[in-house]
PDB file with one MODEL, atoms N, CA, C and O in Angstrom:
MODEL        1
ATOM      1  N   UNK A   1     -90.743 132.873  27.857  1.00  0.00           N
ATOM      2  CA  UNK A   1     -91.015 134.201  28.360  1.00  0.00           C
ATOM      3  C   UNK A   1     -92.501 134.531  28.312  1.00  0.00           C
ATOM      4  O   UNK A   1     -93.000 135.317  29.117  1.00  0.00           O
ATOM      5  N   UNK A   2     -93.131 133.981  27.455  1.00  0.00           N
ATOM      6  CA  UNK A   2     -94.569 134.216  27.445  1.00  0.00           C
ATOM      7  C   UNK A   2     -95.470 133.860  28.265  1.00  0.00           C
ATOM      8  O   UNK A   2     -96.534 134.476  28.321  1.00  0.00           O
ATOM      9  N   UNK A   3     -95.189 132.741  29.094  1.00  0.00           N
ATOM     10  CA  UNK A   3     -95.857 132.039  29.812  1.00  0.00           C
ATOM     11  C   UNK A   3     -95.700 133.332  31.347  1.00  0.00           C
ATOM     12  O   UNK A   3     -96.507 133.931  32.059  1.00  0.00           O
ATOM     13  N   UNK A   4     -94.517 133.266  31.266  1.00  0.00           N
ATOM     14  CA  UNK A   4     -93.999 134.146  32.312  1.00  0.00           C
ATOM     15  C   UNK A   4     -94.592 135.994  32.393  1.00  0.00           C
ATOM     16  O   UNK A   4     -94.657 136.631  33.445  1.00  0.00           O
ATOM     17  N   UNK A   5     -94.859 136.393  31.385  1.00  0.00           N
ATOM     18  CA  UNK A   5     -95.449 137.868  30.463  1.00  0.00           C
ATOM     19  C   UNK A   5     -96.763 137.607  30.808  1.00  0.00           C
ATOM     20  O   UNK A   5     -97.447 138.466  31.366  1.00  0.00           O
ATOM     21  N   UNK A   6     -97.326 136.143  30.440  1.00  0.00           N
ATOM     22  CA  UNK A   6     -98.957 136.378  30.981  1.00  0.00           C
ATOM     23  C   UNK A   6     -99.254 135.844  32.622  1.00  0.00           C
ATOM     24  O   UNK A   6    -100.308 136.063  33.219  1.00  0.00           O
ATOM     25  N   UNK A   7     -98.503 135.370  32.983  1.00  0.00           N
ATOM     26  CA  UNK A   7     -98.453 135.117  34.670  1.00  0.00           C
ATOM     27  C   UNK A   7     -98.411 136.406  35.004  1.00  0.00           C
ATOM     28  O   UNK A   7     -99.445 136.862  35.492  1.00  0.00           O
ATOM     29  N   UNK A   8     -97.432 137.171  34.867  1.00  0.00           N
ATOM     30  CA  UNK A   8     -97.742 138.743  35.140  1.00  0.00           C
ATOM     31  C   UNK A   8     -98.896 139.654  34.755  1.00  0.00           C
ATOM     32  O   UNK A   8     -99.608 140.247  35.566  1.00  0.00           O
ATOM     33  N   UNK A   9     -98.963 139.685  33.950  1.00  0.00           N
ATOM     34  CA  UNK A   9    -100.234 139.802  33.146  1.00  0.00           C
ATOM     35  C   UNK A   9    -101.636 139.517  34.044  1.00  0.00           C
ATOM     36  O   UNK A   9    -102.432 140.368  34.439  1.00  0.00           O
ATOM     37  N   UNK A  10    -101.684 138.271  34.214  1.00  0.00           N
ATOM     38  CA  UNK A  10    -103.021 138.343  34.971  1.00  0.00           C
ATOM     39  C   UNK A  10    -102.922 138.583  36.525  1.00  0.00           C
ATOM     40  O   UNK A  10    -103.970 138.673  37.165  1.00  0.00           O
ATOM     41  N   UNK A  11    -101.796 138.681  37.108  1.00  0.00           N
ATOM     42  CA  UNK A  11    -101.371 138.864  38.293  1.00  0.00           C
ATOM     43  C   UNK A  11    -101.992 140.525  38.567  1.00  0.00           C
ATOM     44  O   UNK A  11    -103.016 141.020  39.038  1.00  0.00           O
ATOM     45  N   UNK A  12    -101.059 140.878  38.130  1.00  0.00           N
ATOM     46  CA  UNK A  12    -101.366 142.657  37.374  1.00  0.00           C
ATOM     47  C   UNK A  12    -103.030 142.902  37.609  1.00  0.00           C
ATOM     48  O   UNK A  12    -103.639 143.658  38.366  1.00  0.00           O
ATOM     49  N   UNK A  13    -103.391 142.105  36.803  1.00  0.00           N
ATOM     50  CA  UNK A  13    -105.231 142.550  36.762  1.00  0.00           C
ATOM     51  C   UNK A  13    -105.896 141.960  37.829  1.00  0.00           C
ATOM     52  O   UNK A  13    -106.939 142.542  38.128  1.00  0.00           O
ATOM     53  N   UNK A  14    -105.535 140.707  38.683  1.00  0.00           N
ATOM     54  CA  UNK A  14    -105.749 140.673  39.754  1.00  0.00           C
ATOM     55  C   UNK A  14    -105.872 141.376  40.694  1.00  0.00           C
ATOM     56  O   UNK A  14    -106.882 141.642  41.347  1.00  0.00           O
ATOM     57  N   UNK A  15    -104.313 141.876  40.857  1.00  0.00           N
ATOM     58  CA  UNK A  15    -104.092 143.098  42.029  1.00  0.00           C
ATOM     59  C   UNK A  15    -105.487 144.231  41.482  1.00  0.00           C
ATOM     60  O   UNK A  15    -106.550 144.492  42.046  1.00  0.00           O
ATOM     61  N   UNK A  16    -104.947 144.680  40.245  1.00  0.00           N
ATOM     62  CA  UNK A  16    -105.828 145.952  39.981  1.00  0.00           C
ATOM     63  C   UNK A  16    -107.693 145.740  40.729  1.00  0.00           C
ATOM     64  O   UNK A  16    -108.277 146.243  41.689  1.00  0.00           O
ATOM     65  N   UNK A  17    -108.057 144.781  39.706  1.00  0.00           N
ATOM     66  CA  UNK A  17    -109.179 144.341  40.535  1.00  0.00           C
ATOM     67  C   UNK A  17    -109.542 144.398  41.604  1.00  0.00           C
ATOM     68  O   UNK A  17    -110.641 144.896  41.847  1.00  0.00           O
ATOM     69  N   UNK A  18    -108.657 143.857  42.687  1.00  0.00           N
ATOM     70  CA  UNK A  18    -108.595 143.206  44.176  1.00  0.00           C
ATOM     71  C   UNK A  18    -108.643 144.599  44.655  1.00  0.00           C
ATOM     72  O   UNK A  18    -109.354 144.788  45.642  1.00  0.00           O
ATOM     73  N   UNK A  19    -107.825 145.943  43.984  1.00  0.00           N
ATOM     74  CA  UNK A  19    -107.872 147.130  44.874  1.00  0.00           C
ATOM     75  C   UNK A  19    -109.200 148.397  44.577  1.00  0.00           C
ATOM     76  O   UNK A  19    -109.594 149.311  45.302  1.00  0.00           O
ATOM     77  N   UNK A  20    -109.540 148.048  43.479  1.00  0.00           N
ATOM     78  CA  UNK A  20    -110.815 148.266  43.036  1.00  0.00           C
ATOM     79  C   UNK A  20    -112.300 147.901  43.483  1.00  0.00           C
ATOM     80  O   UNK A  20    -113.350 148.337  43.013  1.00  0.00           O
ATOM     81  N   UNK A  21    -112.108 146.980  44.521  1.00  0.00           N
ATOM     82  CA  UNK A  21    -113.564 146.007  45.182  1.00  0.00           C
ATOM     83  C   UNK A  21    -113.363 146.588  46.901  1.00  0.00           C
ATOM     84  O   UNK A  21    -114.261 146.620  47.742  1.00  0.00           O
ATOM     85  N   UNK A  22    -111.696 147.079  47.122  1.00  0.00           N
ATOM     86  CA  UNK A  22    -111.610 147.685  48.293  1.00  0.00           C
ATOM     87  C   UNK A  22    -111.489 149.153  48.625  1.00  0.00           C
ATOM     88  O   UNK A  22    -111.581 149.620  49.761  1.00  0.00           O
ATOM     89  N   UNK A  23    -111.204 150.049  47.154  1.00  0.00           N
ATOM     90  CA  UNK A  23    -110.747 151.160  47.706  1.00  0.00           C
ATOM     91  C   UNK A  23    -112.320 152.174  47.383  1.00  0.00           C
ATOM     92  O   UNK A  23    -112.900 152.001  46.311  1.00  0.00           O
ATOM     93  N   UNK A  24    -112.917 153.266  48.492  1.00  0.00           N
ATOM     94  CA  UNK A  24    -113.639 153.525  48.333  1.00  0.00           C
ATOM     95  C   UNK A  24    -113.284 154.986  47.459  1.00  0.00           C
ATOM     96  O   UNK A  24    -114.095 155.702  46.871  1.00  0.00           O
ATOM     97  N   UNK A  25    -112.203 155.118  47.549  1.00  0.00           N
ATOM     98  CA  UNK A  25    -111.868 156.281  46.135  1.00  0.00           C
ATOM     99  C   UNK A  25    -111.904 155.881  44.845  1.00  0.00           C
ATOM    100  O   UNK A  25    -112.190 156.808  44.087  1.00  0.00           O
ATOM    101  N   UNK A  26    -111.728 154.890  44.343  1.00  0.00           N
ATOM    102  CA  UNK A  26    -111.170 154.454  43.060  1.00  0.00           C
ATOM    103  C   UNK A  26    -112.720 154.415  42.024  1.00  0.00           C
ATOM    104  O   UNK A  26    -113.699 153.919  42.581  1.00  0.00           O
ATOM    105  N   UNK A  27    -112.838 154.749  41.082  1.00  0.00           N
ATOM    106  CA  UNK A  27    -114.009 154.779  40.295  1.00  0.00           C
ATOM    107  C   UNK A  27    -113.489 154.293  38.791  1.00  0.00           C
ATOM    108  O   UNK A  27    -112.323 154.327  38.400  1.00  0.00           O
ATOM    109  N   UNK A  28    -114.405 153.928  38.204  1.00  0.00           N
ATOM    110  CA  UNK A  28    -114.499 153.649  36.868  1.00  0.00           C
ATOM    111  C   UNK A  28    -113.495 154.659  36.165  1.00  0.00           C
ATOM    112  O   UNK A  28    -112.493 154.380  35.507  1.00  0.00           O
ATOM    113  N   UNK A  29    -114.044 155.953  36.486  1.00  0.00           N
ATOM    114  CA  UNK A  29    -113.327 156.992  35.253  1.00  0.00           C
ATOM    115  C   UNK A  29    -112.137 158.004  36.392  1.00  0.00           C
ATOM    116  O   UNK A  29    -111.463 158.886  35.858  1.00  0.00           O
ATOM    117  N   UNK A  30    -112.003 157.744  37.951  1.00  0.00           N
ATOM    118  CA  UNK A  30    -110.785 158.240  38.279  1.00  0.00           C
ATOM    119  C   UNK A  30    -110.433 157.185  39.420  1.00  0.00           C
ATOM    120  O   UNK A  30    -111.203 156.459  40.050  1.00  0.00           O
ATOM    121  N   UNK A  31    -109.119 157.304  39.501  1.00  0.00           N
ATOM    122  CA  UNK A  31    -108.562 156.110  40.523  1.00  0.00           C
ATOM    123  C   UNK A  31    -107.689 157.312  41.512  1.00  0.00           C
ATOM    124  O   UNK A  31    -107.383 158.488  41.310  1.00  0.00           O
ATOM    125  N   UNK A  32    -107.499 156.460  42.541  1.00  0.00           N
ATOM    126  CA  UNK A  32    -106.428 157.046  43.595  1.00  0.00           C
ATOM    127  C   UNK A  32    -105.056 156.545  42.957  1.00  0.00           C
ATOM    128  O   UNK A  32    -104.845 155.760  42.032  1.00  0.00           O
ATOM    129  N   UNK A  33    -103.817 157.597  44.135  1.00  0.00           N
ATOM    130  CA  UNK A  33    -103.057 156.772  43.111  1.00  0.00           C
ATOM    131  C   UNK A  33    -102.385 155.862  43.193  1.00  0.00           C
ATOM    132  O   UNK A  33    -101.313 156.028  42.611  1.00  0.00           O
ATOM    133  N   UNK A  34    -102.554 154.513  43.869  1.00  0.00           N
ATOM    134  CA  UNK A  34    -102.382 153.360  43.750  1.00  0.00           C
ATOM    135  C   UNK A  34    -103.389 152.990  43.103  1.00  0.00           C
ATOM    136  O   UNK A  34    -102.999 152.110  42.335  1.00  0.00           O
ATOM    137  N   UNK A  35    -104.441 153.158  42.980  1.00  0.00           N
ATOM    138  CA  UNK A  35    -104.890 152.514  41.991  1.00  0.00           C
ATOM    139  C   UNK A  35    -104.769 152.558  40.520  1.00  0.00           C
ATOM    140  O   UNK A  35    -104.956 151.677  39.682  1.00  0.00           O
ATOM    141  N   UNK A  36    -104.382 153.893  40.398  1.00  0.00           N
ATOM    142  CA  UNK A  36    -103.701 153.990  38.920  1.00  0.00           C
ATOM    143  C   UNK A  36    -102.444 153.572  38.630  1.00  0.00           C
ATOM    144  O   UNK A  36    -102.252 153.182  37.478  1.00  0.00           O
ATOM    145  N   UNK A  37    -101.459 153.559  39.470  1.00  0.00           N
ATOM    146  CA  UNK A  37    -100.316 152.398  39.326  1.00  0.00           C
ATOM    147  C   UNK A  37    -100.715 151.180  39.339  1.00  0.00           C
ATOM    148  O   UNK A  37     -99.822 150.372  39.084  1.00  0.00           O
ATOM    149  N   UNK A  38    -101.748 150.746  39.546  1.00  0.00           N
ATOM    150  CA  UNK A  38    -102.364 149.512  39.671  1.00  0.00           C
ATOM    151  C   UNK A  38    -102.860 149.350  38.168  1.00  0.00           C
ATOM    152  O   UNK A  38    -102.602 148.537  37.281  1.00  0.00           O
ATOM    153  N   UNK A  39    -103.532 150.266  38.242  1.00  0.00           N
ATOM    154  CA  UNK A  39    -104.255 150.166  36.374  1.00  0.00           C
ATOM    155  C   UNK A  39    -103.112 149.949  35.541  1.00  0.00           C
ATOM    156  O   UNK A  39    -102.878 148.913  34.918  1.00  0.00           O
ATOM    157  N   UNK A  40    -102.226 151.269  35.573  1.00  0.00           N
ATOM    158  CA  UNK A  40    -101.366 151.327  34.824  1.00  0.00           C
ATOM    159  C   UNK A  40     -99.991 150.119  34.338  1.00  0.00           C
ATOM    160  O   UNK A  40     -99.287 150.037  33.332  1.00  0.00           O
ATOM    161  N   UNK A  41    -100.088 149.225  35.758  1.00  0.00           N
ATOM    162  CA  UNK A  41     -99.064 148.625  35.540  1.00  0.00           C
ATOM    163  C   UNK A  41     -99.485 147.108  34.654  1.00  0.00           C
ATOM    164  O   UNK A  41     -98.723 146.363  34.038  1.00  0.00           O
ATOM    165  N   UNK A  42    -101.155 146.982  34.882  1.00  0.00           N
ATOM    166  CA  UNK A  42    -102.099 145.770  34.740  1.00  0.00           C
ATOM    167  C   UNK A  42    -102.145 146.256  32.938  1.00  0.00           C
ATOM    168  O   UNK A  42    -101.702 145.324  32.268  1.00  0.00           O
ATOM    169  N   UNK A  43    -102.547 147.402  32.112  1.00  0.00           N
ATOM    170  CA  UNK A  43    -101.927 148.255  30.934  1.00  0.00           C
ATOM    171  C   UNK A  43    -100.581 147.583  30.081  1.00  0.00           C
ATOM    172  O   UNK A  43    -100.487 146.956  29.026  1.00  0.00           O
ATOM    173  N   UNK A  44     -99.614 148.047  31.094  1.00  0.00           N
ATOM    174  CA  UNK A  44     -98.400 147.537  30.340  1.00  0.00           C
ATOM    175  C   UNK A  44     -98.037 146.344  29.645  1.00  0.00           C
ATOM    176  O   UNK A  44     -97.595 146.034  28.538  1.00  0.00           O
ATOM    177  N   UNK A  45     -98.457 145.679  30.920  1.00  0.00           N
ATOM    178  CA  UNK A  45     -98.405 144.214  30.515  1.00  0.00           C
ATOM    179  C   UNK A  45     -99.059 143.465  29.813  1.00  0.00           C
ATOM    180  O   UNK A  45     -98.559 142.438  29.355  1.00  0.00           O
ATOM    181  N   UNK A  46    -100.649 143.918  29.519  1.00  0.00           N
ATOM    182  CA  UNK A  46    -101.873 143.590  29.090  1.00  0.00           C
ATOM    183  C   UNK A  46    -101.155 143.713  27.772  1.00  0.00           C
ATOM    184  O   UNK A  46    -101.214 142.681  27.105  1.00  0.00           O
ATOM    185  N   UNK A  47    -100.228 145.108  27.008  1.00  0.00           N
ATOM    186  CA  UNK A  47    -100.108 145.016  25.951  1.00  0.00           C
ATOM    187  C   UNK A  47     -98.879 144.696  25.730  1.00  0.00           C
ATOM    188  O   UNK A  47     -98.702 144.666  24.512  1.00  0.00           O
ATOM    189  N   UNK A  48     -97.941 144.443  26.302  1.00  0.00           N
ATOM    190  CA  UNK A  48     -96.743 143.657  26.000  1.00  0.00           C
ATOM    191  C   UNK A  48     -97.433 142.338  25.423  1.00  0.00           C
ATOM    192  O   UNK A  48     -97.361 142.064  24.225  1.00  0.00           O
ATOM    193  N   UNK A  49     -98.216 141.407  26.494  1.00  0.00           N
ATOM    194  CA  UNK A  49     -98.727 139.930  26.004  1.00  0.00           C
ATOM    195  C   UNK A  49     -99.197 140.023  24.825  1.00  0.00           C
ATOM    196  O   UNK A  49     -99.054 139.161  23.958  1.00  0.00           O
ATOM    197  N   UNK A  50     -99.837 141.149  24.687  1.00  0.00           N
ATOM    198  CA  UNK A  50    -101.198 140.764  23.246  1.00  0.00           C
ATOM    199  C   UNK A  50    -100.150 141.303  22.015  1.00  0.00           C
ATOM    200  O   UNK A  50    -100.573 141.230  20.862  1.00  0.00           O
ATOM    201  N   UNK A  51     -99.019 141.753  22.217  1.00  0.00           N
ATOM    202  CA  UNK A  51     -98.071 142.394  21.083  1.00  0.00           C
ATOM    203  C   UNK A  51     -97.130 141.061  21.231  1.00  0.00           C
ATOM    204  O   UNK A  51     -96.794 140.663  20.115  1.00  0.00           O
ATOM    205  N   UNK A  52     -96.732 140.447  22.051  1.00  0.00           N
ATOM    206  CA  UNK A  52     -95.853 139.097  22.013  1.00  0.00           C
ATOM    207  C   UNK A  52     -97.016 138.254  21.024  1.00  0.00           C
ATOM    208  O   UNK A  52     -96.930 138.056  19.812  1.00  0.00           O
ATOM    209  N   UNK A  53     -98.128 137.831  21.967  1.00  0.00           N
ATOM    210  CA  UNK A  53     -99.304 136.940  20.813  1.00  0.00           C
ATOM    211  C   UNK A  53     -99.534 137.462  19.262  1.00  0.00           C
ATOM    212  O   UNK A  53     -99.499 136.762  18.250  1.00  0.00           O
ATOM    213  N   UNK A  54     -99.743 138.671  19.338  1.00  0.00           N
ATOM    214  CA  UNK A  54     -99.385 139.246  17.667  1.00  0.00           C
ATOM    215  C   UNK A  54     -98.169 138.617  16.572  1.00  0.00           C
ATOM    216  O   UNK A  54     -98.306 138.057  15.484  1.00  0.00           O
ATOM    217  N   UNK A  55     -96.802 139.006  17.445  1.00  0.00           N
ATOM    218  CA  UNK A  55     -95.558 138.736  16.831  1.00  0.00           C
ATOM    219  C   UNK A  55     -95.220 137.350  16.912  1.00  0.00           C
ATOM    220  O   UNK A  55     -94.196 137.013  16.318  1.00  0.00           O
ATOM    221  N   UNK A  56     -96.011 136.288  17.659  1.00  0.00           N
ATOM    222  CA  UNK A  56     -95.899 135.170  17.696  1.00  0.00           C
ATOM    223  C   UNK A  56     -97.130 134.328  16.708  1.00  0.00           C
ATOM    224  O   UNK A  56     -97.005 133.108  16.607  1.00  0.00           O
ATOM    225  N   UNK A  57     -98.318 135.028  15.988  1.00  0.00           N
ATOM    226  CA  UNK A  57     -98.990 134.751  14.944  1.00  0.00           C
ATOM    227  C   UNK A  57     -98.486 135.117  13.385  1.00  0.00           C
ATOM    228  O   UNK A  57     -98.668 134.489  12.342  1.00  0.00           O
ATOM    229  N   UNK A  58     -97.902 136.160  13.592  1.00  0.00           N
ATOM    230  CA  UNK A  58     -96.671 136.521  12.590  1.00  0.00           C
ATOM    231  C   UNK A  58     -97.534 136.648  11.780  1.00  0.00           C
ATOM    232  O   UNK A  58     -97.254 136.963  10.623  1.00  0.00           O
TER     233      UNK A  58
ENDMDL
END
């Protein structure tokens, strides 16, 4: 599952990125709102992985 958690994971920050270099609304400190579903979803996952890598250093 982990392998699979960080495939998403960087997928996630991809997209976010990718819509960040195109959207001329989106800024550092406010996003449109795909781009904040974009942030937000690149977030979730970012800390699901690093809380799986935690619980998997035990």
């Amino acid at each position: 599952m982990a392998d699979s958690l960080h495939a998403q994971y960087m997928k996630a920050a991809s997209s976010s990125r990718a819509h960040g270099k195109t959207c001329t609304t989106c800024s550092p400190n406010a996003r449109c709102d795909t781009g904040q579903r974009l942030y937000e979803s690149f977030a979730r996952l970012q800390d699901a992985y690093l809380a799986k890598q935690r619980e998997r250093r035990g």
